[in-house]
C-alpha positions in Angstrom: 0.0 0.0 0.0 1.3 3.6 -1.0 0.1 6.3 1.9 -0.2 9.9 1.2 0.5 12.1 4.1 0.4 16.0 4.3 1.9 18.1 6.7 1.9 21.5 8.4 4.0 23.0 5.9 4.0 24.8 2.6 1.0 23.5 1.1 1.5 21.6 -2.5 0.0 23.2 -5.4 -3.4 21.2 -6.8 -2.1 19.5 -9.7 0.5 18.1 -7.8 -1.8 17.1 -4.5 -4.3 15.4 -6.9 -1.6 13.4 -8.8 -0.2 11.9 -5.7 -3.3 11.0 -4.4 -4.2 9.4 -7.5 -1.1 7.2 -6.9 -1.9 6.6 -3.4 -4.2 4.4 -1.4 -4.7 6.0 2.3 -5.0 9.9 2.6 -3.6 11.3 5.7 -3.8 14.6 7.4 -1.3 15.3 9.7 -2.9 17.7 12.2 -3.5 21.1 10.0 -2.2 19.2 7.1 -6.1 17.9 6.9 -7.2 21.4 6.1 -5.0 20.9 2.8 -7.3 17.8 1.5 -10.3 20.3 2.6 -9.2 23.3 0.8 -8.9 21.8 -2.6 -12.6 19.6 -2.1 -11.0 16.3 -1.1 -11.2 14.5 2.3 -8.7 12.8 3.9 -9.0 9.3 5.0 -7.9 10.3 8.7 -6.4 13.1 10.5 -3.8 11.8 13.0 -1.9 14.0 15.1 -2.3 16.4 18.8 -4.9 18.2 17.4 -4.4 21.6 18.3 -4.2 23.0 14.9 -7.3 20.8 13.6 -10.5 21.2 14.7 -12.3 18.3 13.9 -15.5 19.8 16.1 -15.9 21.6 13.0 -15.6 19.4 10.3 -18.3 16.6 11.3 -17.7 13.1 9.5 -14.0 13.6 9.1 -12.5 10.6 11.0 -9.6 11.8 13.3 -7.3 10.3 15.9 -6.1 12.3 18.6 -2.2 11.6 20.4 -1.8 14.0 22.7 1.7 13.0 23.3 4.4 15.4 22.8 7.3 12.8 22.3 6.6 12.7 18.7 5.4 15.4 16.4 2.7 14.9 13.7 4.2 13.8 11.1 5.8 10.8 13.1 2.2 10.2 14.7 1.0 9.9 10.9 3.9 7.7 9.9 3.2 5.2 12.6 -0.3 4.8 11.7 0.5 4.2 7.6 2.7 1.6 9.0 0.3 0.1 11.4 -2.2 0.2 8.4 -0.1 -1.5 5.9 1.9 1.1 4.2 5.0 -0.2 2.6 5.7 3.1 1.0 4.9 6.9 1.5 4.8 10.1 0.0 4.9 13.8 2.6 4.1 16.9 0.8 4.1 19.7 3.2 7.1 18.8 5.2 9.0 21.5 4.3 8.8 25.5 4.7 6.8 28.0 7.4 8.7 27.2 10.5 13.0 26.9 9.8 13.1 24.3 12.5 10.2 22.3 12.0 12.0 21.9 8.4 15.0 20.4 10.5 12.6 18.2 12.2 11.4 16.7 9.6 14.4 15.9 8.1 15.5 13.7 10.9 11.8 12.4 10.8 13.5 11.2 7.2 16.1 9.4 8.3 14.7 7.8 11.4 12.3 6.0 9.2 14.7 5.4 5.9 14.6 1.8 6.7 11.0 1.5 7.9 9.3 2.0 4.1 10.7 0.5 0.9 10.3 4.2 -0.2 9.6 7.4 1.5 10.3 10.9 0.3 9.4 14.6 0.5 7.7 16.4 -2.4 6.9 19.8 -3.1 6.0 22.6 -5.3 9.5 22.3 -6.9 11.1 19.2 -6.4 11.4 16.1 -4.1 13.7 15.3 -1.1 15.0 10.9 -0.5 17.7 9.5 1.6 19.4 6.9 -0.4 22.2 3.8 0.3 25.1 3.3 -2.3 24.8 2.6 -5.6 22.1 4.9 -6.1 21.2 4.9 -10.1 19.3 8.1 -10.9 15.8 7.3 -13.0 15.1 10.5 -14.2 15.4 11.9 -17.7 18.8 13.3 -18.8 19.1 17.0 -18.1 17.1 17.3 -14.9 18.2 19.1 -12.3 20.0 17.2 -8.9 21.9 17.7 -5.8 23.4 15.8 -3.5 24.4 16.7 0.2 25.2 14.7 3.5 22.8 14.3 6.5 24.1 12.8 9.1 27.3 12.2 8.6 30.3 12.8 6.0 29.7 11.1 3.1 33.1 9.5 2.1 34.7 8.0 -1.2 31.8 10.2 -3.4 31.9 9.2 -7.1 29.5 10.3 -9.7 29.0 9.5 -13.2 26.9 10.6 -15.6 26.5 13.9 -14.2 27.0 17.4 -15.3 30.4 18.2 -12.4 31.0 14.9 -11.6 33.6 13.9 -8.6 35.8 11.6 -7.6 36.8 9.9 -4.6 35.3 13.0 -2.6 33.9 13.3 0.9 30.9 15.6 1.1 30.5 17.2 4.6 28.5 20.3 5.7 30.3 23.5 5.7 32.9 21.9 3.4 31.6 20.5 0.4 28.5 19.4 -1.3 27.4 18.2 -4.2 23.9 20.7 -5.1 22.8 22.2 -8.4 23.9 19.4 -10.8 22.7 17.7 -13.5 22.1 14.4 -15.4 23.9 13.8 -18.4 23.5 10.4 -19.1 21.1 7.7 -18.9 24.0 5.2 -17.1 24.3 8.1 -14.8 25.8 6.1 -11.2 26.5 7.1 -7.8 28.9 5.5 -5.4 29.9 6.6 -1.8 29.7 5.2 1.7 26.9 6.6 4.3 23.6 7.7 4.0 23.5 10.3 1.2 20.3 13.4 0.6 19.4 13.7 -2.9 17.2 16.9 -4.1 15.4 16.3 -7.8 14.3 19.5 -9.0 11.3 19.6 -11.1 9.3 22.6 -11.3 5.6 21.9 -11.6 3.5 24.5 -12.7 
């Protein structure tokens, strides 16, 4: 099953909340991410998260499930529950933007649950945001637009092929190199390196 979850962020244009969810089999809100689905005439499947942004009292028939907890914020409270419902993969639009630090947040939320999904990743208005394990081979079309950048740690012995700067034997580390604004070149385009590397597609949907 492929869950759809929305956060508190930047809401997604539309066209591209409609074409995820028509690739998606559970809607979720997380917390004021619910509003989202609303806004453009869709419901949501569920709302899962504290609840002090959405208020369900208002929106009668909209199924919610209320965690007051503040261990966790929504969008792990939303993960959890694709999981529990079957979710093998998961799509987050939303999780970016508004709040610097909330941003942050959800970035570890990422990596915490890399290995929990066959495939989880950030999308928004301009691109989409994956954590990926060596070899990683690129899908996308020759001359989009990609970056590359460390998360948690240094990314060491960086090669990349098929790319518009490629390196070699590199280390990417914040504050001292990283590997953003490229571009595919190639179809055969590769990626080796050691860690847990961020890559950034750009695609600007209109």
């Amino acid at each position: 099953m492929h869950a759809l979850i929305i956060a508190g962020g930047i809401p997604p244009k539309k066209n591209l909340l409609e074409k995820e969810m028509a690739l998606a089999q559970l809607y979720i809100g997380a917390d004021s991410g619910g509003y989202v689905y609303l806004g453009y005439g869709h419901k949501p499947d569920i709302v899962v998260g504290d609840l002090d942004s959405f208020v369900y009292t208002r929106h009668k028939g909209i199924k919610v499930l209320e965690l007051p907890d503040q261990e966790t914020n929504d969008l792990e409270k939303s993960l959890e529950y694709a999981l529990e419902k079957g979710a093998k993969s998961v799509c987050i639009l939303g999780a970016i933007g508004k709040r610097f630090d909330h941003s942050l947040k959800n970035l570890s939320v990422l990596l915490r649950y890399l290995d929990r999904f066959e495939d989880i990743r950030f999308k928004d208005n301009y691109g989409e945001l994956f954590l990926v394990r060596s070899p990683y081979t690129p899908k996308q079309a020759v001359g989009t637009g990609i970056s590359f950048f460390p998360v948690l740690e240094p990314v060491k012995n960086f090669c990349s092929k098929g790319v518009k700067y490629p390196l070699n034997d590199s280390v990417l580390a914040m504050g001292v190199q990283d590997g953003t604004s490229n571009e595919i070149t190639s179809k055969n385009a590769i990626i080796h390196f050691d860690g847990i590397l961020g890559v950034y597609i750009i695609k600007s949907i209109q």
